[in-house]
C-alpha positions in Angstrom: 0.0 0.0 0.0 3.0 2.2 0.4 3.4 2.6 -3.4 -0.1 3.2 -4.5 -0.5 5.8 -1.7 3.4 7.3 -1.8 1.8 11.1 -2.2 4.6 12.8 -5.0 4.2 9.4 -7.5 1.1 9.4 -7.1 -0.1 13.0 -8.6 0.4 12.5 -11.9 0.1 8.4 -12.8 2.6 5.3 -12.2 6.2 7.6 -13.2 8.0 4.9 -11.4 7.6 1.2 -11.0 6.6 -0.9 -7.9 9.6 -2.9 -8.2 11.9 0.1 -8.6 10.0 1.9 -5.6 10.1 -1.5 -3.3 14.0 -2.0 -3.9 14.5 1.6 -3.4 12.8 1.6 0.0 14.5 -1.9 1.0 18.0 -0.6 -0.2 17.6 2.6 1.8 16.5 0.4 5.0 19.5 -1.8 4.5 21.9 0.9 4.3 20.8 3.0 6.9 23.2 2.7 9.5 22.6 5.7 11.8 19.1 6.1 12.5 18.7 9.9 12.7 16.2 12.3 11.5 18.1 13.4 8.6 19.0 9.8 7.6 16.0 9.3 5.3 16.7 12.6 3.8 18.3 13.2 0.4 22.1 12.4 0.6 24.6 15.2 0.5 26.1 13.3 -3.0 22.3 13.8 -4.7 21.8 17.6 -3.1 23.5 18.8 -6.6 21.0 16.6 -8.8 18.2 17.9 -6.9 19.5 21.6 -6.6 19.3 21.2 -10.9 16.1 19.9 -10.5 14.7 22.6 -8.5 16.7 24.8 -10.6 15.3 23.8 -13.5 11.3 24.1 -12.3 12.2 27.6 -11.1 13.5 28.3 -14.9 10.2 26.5 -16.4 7.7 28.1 -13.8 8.7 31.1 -14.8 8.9 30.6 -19.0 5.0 29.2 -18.5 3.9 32.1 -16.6 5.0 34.7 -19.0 4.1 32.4 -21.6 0.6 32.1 -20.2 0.4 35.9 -20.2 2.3 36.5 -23.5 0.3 33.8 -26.4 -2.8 33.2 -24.5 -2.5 29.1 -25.1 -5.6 28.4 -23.1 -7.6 30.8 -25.8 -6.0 29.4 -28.3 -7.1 26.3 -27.2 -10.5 26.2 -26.0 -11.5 28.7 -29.0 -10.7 25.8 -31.2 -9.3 28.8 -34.0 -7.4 25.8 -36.4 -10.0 25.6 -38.8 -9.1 28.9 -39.7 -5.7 28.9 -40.2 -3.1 28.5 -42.9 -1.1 25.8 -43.1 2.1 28.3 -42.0 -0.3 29.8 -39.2 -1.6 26.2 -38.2 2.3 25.2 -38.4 3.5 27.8 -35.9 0.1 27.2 -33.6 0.9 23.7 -33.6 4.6 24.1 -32.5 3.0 27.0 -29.8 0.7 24.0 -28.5 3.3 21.6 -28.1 5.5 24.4 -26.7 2.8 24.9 -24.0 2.2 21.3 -23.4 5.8 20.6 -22.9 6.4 23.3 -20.4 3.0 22.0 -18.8 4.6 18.3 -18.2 7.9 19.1 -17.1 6.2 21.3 -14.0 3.5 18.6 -13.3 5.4 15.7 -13.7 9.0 17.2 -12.4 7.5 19.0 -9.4 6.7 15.6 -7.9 9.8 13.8 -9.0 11.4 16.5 -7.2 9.5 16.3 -3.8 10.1 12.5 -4.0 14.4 12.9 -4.1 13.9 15.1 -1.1 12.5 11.6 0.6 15.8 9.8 -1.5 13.4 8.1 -4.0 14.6 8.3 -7.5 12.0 8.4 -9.9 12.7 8.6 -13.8 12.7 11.9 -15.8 9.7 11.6 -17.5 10.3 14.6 -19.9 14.1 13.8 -20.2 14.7 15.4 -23.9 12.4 18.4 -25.3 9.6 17.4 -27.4 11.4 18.7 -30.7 13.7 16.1 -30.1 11.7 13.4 -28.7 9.2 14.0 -31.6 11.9 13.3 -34.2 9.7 9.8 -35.0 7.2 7.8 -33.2 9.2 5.0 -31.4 11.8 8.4 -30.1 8.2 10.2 -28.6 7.5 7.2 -26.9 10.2 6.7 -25.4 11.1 10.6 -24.5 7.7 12.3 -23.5 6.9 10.0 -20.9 9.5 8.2 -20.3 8.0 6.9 -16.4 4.3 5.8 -18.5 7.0 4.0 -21.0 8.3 2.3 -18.6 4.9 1.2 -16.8 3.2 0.5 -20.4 6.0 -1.9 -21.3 6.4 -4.0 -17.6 2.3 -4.1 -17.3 0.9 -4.7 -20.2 3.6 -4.8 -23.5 5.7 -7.8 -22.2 2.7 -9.4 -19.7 0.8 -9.7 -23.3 3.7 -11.3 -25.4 4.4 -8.3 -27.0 3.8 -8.6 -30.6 0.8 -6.0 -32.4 -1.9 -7.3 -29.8 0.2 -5.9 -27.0 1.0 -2.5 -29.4 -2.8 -1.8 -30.0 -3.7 -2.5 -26.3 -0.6 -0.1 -25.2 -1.9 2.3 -27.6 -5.7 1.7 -26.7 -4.8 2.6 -22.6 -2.7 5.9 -23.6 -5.6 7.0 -25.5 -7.8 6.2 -22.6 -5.5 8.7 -20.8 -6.3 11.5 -22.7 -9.8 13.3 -23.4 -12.0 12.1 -26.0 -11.3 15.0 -28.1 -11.4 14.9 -32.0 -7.6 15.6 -31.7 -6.8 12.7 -29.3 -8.6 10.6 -31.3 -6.2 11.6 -34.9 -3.3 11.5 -32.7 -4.2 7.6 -31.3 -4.8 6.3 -34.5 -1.7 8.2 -36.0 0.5 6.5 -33.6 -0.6 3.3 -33.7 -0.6 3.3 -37.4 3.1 4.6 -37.4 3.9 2.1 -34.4 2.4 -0.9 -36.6 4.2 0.2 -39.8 
């Protein structure tokens, strides 16, 4: 029960595996050899790592707030304007969206990541390249944009299934379950699959 309630993994979905979580906890039991209260604390040796992290939220907090106030994504958005656009205006929205939604998942998924290495549990980068270089093809995104679901899609239901196309499609099926059952979910899903299968 300690993993499905462990409060900063469980915000924002499974970024980190119950085996990884389970050997991190019994390795930190086993090699605590003082029991103080700082001994379950984030070592002195991580304290840079973590000081990058924090670092790094700081820099993207601030790059989505004056973003927020600069483009006005959420208009852009909600008003669903893309029917209207060029394709050189629907380009540059497109990259603006993506912009947005990057910034948005490095905050929501690095905040708790971050909260968890104060308690000296590691938990994967799940943003750990920019989307313009995770999105170079389909199997890169995968494996880049969310790196922690990657993970969790391939040790619970890819390899429990046999792998194979069955195990793709189902993979695929769940992600799209994740998202909103928006026209554009529902392109990108059968995009990726496609592309996947291929």
């Amino acid at each position: 029960s300690a993993f499905v309630c462990y409060f900063p993994l469980f915000l924002r979905g499974p970024s980190l595996t119950y085996g990884s979580f389970v050997s991190q906890i019994l390795y930190r039991q086993a090699s605590e050899s003082e029991s103080s209260f700082w001994s379950g604390f984030v070592s002195l040796s991580g304290a840079t790592a973590v000081s990058l992290s924090l670092l790094k939220m700081v820099v993207y907090g601030i790059l989505m707030e004056v973003s927020m106030h600069t483009f006005y994504y959420p208009t852009l958005i909600f008003t669903e304007i893309d029917n209207q656009l060029t394709k050189y205006e629907w380009t540059g929205y497109a990259i603006a969206y993506l912009s947005f939604m990057y910034m948005q998942s490095v905050l929501s998924y690095g905040v708790p990541r971050l909260i968890a290495a104060f308690d000296n549990i590691k938990a994967p980068d799940d943003m750990p390249r920019c989307f313009f270089a995770a999105s170079t093809s389909f199997h890169s995104h995968w494996r880049s944009y969310h790196a922690g679901w990657n993970k969790w899609f391939l040790q619970y239901i890819y390899f429990p299934l046999g792998g194979g196309y069955h195990a793709l499609w189902l993979v695929c099926i769940w992600s799209f379950l994740l998202h909103s059952f928006d026209s554009y979910w529902v392109n990108w899903s059968l995009i990726t699959t496609s592309a996947l299968t291929i």
